[in-house]
N, C-alpha and C positions, 0 to 999 in steps of 0.2 A: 246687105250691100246697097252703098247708094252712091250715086255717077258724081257728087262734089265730095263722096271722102277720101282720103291721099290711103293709099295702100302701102303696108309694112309686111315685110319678109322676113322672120327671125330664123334662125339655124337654133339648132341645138334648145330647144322650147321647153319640153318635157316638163326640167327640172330648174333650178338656181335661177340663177343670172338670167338665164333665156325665159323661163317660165314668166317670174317676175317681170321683163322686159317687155314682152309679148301683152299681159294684162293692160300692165300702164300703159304702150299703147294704146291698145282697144282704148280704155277709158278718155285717154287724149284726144280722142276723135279719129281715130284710122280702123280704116278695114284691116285685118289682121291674120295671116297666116303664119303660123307655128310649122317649124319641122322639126321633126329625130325617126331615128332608125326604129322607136321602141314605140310606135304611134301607128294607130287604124286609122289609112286617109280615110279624111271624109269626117273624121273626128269631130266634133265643136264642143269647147268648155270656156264661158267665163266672156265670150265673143269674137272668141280664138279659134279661126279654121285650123285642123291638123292636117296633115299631107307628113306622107313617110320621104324620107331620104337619108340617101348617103353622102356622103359630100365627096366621098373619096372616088367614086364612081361618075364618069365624066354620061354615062347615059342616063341616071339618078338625078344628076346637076339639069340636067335639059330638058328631062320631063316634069319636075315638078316647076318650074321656070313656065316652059311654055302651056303647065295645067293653070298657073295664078294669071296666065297672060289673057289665055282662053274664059277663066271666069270672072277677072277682073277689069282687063282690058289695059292694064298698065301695072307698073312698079314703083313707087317714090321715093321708100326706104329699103335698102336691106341692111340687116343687122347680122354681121358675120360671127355667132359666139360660141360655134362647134366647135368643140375641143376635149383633147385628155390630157391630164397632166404625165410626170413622170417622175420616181422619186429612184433615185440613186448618182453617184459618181459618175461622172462622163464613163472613165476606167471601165464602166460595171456595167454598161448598156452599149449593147452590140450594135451594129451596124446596120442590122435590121430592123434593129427595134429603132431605132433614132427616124430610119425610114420613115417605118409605121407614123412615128409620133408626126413628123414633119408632114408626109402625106395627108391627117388630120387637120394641124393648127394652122399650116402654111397656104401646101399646096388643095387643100378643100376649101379656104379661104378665095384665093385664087380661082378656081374653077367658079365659083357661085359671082364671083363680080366680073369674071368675063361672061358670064351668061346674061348679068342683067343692064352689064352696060348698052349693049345694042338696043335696046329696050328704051332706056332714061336718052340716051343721043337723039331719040326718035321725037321722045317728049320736048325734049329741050331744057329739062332737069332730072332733077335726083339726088339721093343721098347712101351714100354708102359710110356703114359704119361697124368699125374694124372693133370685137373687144379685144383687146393689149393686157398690156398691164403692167403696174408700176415696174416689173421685172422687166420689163421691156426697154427699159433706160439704166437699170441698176442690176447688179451680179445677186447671185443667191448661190452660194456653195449647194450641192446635191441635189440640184435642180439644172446642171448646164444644158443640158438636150431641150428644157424647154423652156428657158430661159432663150436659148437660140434661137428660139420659132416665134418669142413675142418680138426679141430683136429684128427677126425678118420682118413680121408683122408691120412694124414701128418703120419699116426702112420704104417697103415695098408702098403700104399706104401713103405716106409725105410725097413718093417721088409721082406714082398713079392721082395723087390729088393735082398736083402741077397739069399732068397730061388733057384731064377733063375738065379743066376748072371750068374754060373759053364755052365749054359745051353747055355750059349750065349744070354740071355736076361736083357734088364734092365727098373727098373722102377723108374722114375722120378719125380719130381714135380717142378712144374711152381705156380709160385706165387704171382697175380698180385696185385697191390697195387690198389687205384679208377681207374676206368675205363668208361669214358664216354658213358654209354649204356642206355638202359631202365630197368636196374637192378632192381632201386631204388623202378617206377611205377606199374612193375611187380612183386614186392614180395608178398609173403603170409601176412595178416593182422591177427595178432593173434586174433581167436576165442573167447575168454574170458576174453575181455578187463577190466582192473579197474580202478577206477577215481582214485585213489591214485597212479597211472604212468601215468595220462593223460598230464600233464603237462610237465614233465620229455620227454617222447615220444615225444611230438610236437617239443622238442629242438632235439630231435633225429631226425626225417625226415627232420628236415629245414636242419640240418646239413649233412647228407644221400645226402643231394639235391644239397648241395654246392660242396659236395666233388665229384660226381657224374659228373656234369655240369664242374667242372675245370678238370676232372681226365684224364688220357693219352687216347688216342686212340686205342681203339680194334688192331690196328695194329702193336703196341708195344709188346703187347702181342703174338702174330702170328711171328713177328719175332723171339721173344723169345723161341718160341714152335718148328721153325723151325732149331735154332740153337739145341736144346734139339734132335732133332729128326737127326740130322749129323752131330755133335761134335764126332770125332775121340773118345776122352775120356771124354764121357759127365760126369758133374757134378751131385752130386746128387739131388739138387736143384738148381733153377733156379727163385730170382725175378725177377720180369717183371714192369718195371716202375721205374722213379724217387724213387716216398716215398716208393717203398717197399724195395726198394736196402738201401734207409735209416732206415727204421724200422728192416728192417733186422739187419746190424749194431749195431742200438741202442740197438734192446734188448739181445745181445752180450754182451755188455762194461756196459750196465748204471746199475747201484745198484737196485736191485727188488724195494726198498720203493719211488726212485727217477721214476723210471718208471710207479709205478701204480699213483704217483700224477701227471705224463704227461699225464697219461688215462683220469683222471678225469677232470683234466683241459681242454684239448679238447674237452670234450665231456660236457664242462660247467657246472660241477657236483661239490657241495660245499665239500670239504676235509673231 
């Protein structure tokens, strides 16, 4: 640790996206804490403090907060990319579980940036930065639940970038398109499966698995994050990948009725 390097907060470090995200900082020049649920604070790999948290836990959200405040003395970036995915029919995932999901990708989002904005208003900057994703602008059949929570994401960050801007703060969204991770293996199986999607679903996970297995490298994204985090005049959003810089584009220009039958079609679904 040294008093002129800018300090970065990643959520969800462990693995993927955050993992990756978390080094290419370091390497960037910041001091760098890493969290997940599944880490020994105190941890260090790579130049990456570890510290445990919850996100979904508003006394978790506050003590690791004010443990980076206490050894670092400030905040610069936080990078919000704790999340679980969720693979089934809206139909097939209860009400609880939609909770769950949301309490994770939303509202744990939320708790970590009300925790650090008091923090960055003090400095008189900051950067908060939200990962999204290209689904955060575009539909995905058997994925509504969380599809929902990057649209929150997507909504909640533009309007909170307005609020802070005057402060010297801003908030951002990164948006990556497939991502070759263990995304796909790790999501949430909906609860309350029905045989009238079982069929439909199986074309959805093969597909999930293809796009998965071909998709950019966690690293594409990290670079992306790290441009977002010291861009003189960052952008308000940020895709991260080949097809999301394209899907972005596309669903710009292409006619809504021409778009939703590229959904469908991809996703091998009869018109």
């Amino acid at each position: 640790m040294t008093a002129d390097r800018p300090l970065a907060l990643v959520t969800g470090a462990s693995s993927g996206i955050g993992k990756a995200t978390a080094h290419a900082l370091a390497e960037a020049g910041f001091d760098v804490v890493g969290t997940s649920r599944k880490v020994t604070a105190g941890d260090s790999r790579g130049g990456v403090t570890f510290l445990s948290l919850d996100v979904t836990r508003d006394d978790s959200v506050e003590n690791v907060v004010q443990q980076v405040i206490e050894k670092f003395g400030r905040i610069d970036v936080l990078v919000n990319n704790a999340g679980i995915g969720a693979n089934g029919a809206a139909e097939e995932i209860s009400a609880a579980q939609a909770q769950r999901i949301f309490e994770v990708n939303v509202f744990g989002l939320m708790r970590m940036t009300k925790a650090v904005l008091p923090h960055m208003r003090r400095q008189g900057r900051g950067r908060i930065i939200n990962i999204s994703s290209v689904i955060g602008f575009v539909p995905n059949p058997f994925m509504a639940v969380y599809v929902a929570t990057k649209h929150a994401v997507e909504g909640y960050s533009e309007s909170v970038d307005h609020e802070v801007r005057e402060q010297g703060i801003r908030v951002l969204r990164v948006q990556p398109g497939p991502i070759n991770t263990p995304f796909d293996v790790n999501m949430m199986q909906a609860d309350t499966p029905l045989p009238i999607y079982a069929r439909q679903r199986a074309v959805f996970d093969e597909l999930m698995e293809e796009q998965m297995r071909s998709g950019d490298d966690p690293a594409v994204v990290a670079k992306v994050v790290v441009a977002a985090a010291t861009d003189p005049k960052p952008k308000l959003s940020y895709p991260a990948g080949s097809i999301a810089a394209r899907v972005s584009v596309l669903r710009r220009i292409v006619p809504a009725r021409a778009f939703d039958k590229s959904v469908r079609k991809l996703n091998r679904m009869t018109s």
